[in-house]
Structures are given as structure tokens and as C-alpha cells.
C-alpha positions as CSV (number, residue, x, y, z in Angstrom):
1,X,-8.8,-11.0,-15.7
2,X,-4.8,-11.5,-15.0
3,X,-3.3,-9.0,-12.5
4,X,-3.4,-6.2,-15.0
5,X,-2.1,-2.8,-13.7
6,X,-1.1,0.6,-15.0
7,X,1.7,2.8,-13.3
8,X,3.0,6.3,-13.7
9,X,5.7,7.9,-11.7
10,X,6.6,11.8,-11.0
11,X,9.8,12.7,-10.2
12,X,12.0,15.1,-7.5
13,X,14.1,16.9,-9.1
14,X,14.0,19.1,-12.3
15,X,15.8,17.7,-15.6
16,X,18.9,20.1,-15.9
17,X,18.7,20.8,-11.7
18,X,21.9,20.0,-9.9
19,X,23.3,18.8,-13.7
20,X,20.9,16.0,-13.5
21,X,19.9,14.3,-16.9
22,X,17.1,12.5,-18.4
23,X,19.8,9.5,-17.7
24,X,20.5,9.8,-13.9
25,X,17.6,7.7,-13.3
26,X,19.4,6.8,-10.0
27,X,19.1,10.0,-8.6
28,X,15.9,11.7,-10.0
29,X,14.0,10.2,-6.8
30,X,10.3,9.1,-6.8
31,X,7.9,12.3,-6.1
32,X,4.7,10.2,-6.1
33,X,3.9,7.0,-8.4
34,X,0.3,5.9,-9.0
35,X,-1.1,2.4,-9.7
36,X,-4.5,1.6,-11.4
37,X,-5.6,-1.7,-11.1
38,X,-8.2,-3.4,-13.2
39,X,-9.1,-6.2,-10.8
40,X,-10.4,-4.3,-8.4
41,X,-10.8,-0.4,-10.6
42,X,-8.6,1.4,-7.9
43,X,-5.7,4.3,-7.6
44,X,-3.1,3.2,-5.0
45,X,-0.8,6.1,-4.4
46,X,3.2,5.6,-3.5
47,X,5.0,8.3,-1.8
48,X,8.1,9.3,-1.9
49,X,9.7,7.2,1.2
50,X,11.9,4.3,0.9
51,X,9.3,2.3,2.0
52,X,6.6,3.4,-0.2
53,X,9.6,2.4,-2.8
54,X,10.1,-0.8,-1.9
55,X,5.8,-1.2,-1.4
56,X,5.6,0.0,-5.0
57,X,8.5,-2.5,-6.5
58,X,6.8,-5.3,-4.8
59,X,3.8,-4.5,-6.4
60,X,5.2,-4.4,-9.8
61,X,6.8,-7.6,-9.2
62,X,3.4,-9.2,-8.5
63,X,1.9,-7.7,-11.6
64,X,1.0,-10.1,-14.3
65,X,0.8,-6.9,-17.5
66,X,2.0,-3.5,-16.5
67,X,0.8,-0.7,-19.1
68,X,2.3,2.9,-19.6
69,X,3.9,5.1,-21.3
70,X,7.7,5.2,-21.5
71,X,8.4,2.9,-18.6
72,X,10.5,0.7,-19.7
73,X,13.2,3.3,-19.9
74,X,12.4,5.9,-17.5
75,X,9.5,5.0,-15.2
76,X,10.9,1.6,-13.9
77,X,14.7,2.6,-13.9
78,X,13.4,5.4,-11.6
79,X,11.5,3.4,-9.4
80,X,14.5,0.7,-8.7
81,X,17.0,3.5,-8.7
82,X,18.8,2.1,-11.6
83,X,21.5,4.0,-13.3
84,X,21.8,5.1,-17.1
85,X,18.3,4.1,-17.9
86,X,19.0,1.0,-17.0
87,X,16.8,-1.8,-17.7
88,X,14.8,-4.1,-14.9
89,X,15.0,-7.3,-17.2
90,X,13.0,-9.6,-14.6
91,X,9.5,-7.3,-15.6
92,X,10.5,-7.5,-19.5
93,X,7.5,-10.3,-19.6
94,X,4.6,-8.0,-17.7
95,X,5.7,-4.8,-19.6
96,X,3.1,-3.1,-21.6
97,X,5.3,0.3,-22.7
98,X,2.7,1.7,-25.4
99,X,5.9,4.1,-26.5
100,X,7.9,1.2,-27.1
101,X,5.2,-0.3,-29.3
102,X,5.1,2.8,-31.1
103,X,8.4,3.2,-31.8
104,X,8.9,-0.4,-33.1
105,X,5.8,-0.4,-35.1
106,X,7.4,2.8,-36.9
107,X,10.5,0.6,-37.5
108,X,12.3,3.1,-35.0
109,X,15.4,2.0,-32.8
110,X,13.1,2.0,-29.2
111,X,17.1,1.8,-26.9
112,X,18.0,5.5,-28.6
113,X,16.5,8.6,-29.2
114,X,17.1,10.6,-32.6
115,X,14.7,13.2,-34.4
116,X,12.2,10.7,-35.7
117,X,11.3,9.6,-32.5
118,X,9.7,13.0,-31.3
119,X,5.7,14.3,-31.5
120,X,4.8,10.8,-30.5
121,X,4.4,12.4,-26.4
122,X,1.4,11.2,-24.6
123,X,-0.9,14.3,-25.2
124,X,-0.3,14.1,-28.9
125,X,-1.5,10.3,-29.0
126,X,-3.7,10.4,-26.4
127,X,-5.6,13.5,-27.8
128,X,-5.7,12.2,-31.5
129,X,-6.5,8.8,-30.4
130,X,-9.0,8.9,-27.7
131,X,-9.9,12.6,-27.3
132,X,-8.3,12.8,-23.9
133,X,-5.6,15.2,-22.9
134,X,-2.6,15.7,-20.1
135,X,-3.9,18.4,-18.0
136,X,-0.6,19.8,-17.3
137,X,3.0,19.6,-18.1
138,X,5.5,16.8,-16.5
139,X,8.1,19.5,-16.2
140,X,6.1,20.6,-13.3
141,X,5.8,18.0,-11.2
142,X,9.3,18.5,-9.7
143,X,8.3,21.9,-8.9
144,X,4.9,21.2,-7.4
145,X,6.6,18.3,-5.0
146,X,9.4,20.7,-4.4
147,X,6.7,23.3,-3.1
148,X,5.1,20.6,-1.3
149,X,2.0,21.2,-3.3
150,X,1.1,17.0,-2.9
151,X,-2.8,17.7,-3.8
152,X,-1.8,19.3,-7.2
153,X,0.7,16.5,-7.8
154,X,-1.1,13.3,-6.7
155,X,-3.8,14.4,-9.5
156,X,-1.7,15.2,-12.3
157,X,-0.4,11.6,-11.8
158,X,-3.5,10.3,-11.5
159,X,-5.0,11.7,-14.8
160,X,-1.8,10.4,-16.5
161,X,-2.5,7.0,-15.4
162,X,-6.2,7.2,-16.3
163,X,-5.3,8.6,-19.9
164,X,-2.6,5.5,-19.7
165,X,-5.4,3.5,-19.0
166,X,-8.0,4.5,-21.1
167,X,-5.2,4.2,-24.1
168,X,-4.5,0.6,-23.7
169,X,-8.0,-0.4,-23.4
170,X,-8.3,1.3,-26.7
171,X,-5.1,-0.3,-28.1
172,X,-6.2,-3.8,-27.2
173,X,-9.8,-3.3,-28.6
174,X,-8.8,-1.7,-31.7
175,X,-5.2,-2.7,-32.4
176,X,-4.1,1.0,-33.5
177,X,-3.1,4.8,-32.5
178,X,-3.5,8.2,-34.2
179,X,-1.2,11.2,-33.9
180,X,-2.4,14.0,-36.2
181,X,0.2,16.1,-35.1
182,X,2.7,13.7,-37.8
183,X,0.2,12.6,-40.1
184,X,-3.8,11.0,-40.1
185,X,-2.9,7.7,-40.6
186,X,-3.5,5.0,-38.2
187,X,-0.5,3.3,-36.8
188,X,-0.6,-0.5,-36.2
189,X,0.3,-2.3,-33.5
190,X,0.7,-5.7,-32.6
191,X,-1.2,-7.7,-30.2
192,X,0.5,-7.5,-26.7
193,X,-0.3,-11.5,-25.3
194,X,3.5,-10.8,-23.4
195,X,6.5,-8.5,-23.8
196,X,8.3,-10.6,-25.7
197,X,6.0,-12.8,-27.7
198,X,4.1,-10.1,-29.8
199,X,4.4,-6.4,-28.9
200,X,8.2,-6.4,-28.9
201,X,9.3,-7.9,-31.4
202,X,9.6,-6.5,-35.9
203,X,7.6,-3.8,-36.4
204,X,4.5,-3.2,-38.4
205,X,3.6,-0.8,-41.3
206,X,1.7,2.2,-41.0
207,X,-2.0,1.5,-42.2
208,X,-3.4,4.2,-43.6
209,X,-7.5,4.9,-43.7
């Protein structure tokens, strides 16, 4: 198997604390980031130094597919302190964003964010497609890390990125999602070979069963 890995981050600070937006990716600041691996089925867990930064960008660099949810535009602009949502184009090719799969497979715009875009969170999907659920809510993390609850916050990640996990598996086996919070069909989505060559690029129809 390629170098395979899945990542979700946590964050410092608390969207609307200090003024800070979902776009000041710069200055959010890495709580705690968790990598799975498939190669050799381990967690490694980042902390929230510069170093542990820079440990955790090389290790996305070295990746060959990196799965999650929402990355693309939040996750990775975090971890490389990129403002604006800002893109990291050199991982384009290694990036696995089941979101942004979604979202183009519904023939949605994945680079903004309008009404048609929401219900599609990770508990929805997650729970409708694989029976597995967040056990908490991402709004919290800040505050945990800011309470310096670390036990309570290095789990929450971890579930996430076992949920993440278990999803793509899923997605690669069977090719689809469900989200019975916006309907009981089955949504579509392409292969994923590379970020550009398949799961990228037009979208596909809803296939309904």
C-alpha cells in the first residue's frame, strides 16, 4: 500500500474569539492534529509547538493520499498558517478531502459556501453512511485546549480521524455516501486514483436506490 494517511486538526482559539473568523486560518493556531496511518495502523499525535508544526508539515509532505474531511480548505491552511483559507497547492495531488468530493459530486461550487452546501457535516454523513458518530462537538475543542483539558482533546481528535478513516475505506469500497438528514439517496462519487485525475474533477449525479 502507498503512504496513505488520514489527518484531523483542532484548533486554539474559538471562531468569533478575539474577532477571529472561519478565514483567519493564519491565526487559529494548531491545538492538537492527529495522523492515522495505514502502513503501519497507528495514531501519531502533533502538539501545539512550532516544532510539532513543522514535524506534522513534513509528514504531510511525505504522504502519498491524505484523507479527511474539509482539509483542503481549513485543516491544511491551518497547519501551514496560511491566510484566507488559502490553499497548499504542492499537496493538491495527495489530497483526499471527502467534503470536496461531496460537494462536486452534488454539482456544488467546493471554493464558496452558500445554503446548499450545509447538512453535509461529518456526523450527518458519517452516521447515515457507516453508523458511526462525532462524539462531541468541534466548537469545543478550543475550549478544552484553552482549559488545558489535553486528555479530553487528544480523543475527540482521535475519534474524528478514526470516523475519517473508517469513511474512506467505505468510499473506496463502495463508491458512495448517505446523508438521511437531506434525502435517502445515495450520492456518487468518483474514484479517487489522485486529486486531480478523478475525484476533482465534473461532478456526478445523485443515484438513487
Amino acid at each position: 500500500m502507498n503512504d496513505w494517511i488520514v489527518v484531523d486538526v483542532e484548533i486554539q482559539k474559538c471562531i468569533g474569539q478575539e474577532g477571529l473568523g472561519w478565514n483567519d486560518t493564519d491565526k487559529l493556531g494548531i491545538s492538537v492534529a492527529v495522523v492515522y496511518e495505514f502502513k503501519s495502523d497507528r495514531y501519531l499525535v502533533y502538539g501545539d509547538t512550532p516544532q510539532e508544526e513543522e514535524r506534522l508539515q513534513r509528514r504531510l509532505m511525505k504522504a502519498d493520499r491524505i484523507s479527511g474531511f474539509n482539509i483542503w480548505k481549513f485543516d491544511f491552511p491551518c497547519i501551514f498558517r496560511l491566510p484566507g483559507r488559502e490553499r497548499v497547492f504542492p499537496l493538491l495531488s495527495k489530497t483526499d478531502d471527502l467534503l470536496r468530493r461531496i460537494w462536486l459530486s452534488l454539482g456544488l461550487d467546493p471554493e464558496s459556501f452558500g445554503a446548499k452546501h450545509r447538512g453535509w457535516g461529518l456526523d450527518n454523513v458519517a452516521m447515515s453512511t457507516i453508523g458511526q458518530g462525532k462524539t462531541g462537538n468541534g466548537a469545543d475543542a478550543p475550549k478544552w485546549y484553552q482549559a488545558g483539558d489535553w486528555a479530553k482533546l487528544v480523543e475527540y481528535c482521535m475519534d474524528d480521524v478514526r470516523i475519517e478513516r473508517d469513511l474512506a475505506l467505505f468510499v473506496d469500497k463502495y463508491g458512495y455516501v448517505l446523508n438521511r438528514h437531506v434525502g435517502e439517496g445515495a450520492l456518487k462519487l468518483s474514484p479517487w486514483e489522485n486529486g486531480e485525475a478523478a475525484a476533482w474533477q465534473k461532478p456526478m449525479d445523485l443515484v438513487f436506490r
